[in-house]
N, C-alpha and C positions, 0 to 999 in steps of 0.2 A: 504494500500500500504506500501511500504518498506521505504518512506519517515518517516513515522510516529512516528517510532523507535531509538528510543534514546540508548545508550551504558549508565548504568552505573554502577559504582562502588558495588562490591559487598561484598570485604573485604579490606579495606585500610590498616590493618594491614600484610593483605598477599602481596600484591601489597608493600608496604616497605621492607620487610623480602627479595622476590622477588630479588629487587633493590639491596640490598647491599649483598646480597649471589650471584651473578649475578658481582657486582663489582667488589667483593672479589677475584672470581675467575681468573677474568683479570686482577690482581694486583691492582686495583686504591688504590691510598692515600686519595682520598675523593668521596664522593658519597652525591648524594643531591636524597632526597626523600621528593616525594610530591602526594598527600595534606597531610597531617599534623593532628592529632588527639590524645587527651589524651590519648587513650589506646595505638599508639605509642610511646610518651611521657614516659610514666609508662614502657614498652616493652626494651627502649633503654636504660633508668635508669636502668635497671634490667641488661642487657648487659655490663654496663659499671660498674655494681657493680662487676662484675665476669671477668674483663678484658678481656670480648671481641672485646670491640670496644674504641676507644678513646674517648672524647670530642665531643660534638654536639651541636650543634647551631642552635637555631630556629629560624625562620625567618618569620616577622609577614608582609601577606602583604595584608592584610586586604581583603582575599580571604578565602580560605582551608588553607593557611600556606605552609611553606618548611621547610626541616631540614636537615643542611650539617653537614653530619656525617664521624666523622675521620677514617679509618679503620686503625686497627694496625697487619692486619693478621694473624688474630688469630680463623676464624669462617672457618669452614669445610664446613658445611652444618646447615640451619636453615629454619623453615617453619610452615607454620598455617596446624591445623588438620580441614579440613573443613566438613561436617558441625560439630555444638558444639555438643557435646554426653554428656548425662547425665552421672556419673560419681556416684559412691558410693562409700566411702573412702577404703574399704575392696576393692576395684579395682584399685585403683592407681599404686601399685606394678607390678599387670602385665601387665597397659598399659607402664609401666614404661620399662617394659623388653623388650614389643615387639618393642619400639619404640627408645631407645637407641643401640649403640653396645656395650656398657660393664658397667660393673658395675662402673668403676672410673672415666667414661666418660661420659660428657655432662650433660644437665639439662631439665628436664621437665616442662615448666611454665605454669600453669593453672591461666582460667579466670571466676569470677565471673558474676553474672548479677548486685553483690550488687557492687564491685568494685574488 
């Protein structure tokens, strides 16, 4: 039966990205995403290395976690490639092309399995 059926999560890094591309859009100053996960973690560090986001704040609440994240308006568009594609370094370049709009613009962040 259809009771049986649980919802869950199948990329929490997308469902974040989601969130604050979603908030961005509607102007907010702050944005809280949750649940919370080191590959977030690393994802948002990486974002605020490159001034797209301000300041974040995790929040431990002895669950999944939260993270109130400062937007400074500065993200167009951001998004997970789902599912993971194998990758050969000799193909980076043109997932590179297909998936930016120009050459000065934007960044491509790739994920390991190792980290």
């Amino acid at each position: 039966s259809l009771e049986d059926f649980t919802m869950v999560r199948v990329s929490v890094l997308h469902d974040a990205l989601k969130t604050i591309c979603n908030a961005e859009r509607r102007g907010k100053r702050q944005v809280l995403v949750r649940p919370s996960s080191k590959v977030v973690v690393r994802f948002l560090q990486t974002m605020q290395k490159h001034n797209y986001i301000g300041d974040f704040e995790i929040i431990d609440d002895h669950r999944a976690g939260k993270i109130v994240v400062n937007l400074i308006g500065r993200i167009n568009k951001c998004g997970v490639i789902s599912p993971r594609f194998p990758l050969k370094l000799d193909e980076i370049e043109q997932w590179t092309n297909n998936l930016l709009p120009s050459r000065q613009f934007g960044y491509l962040v790739l994920t390991t399995s190792d980290g």
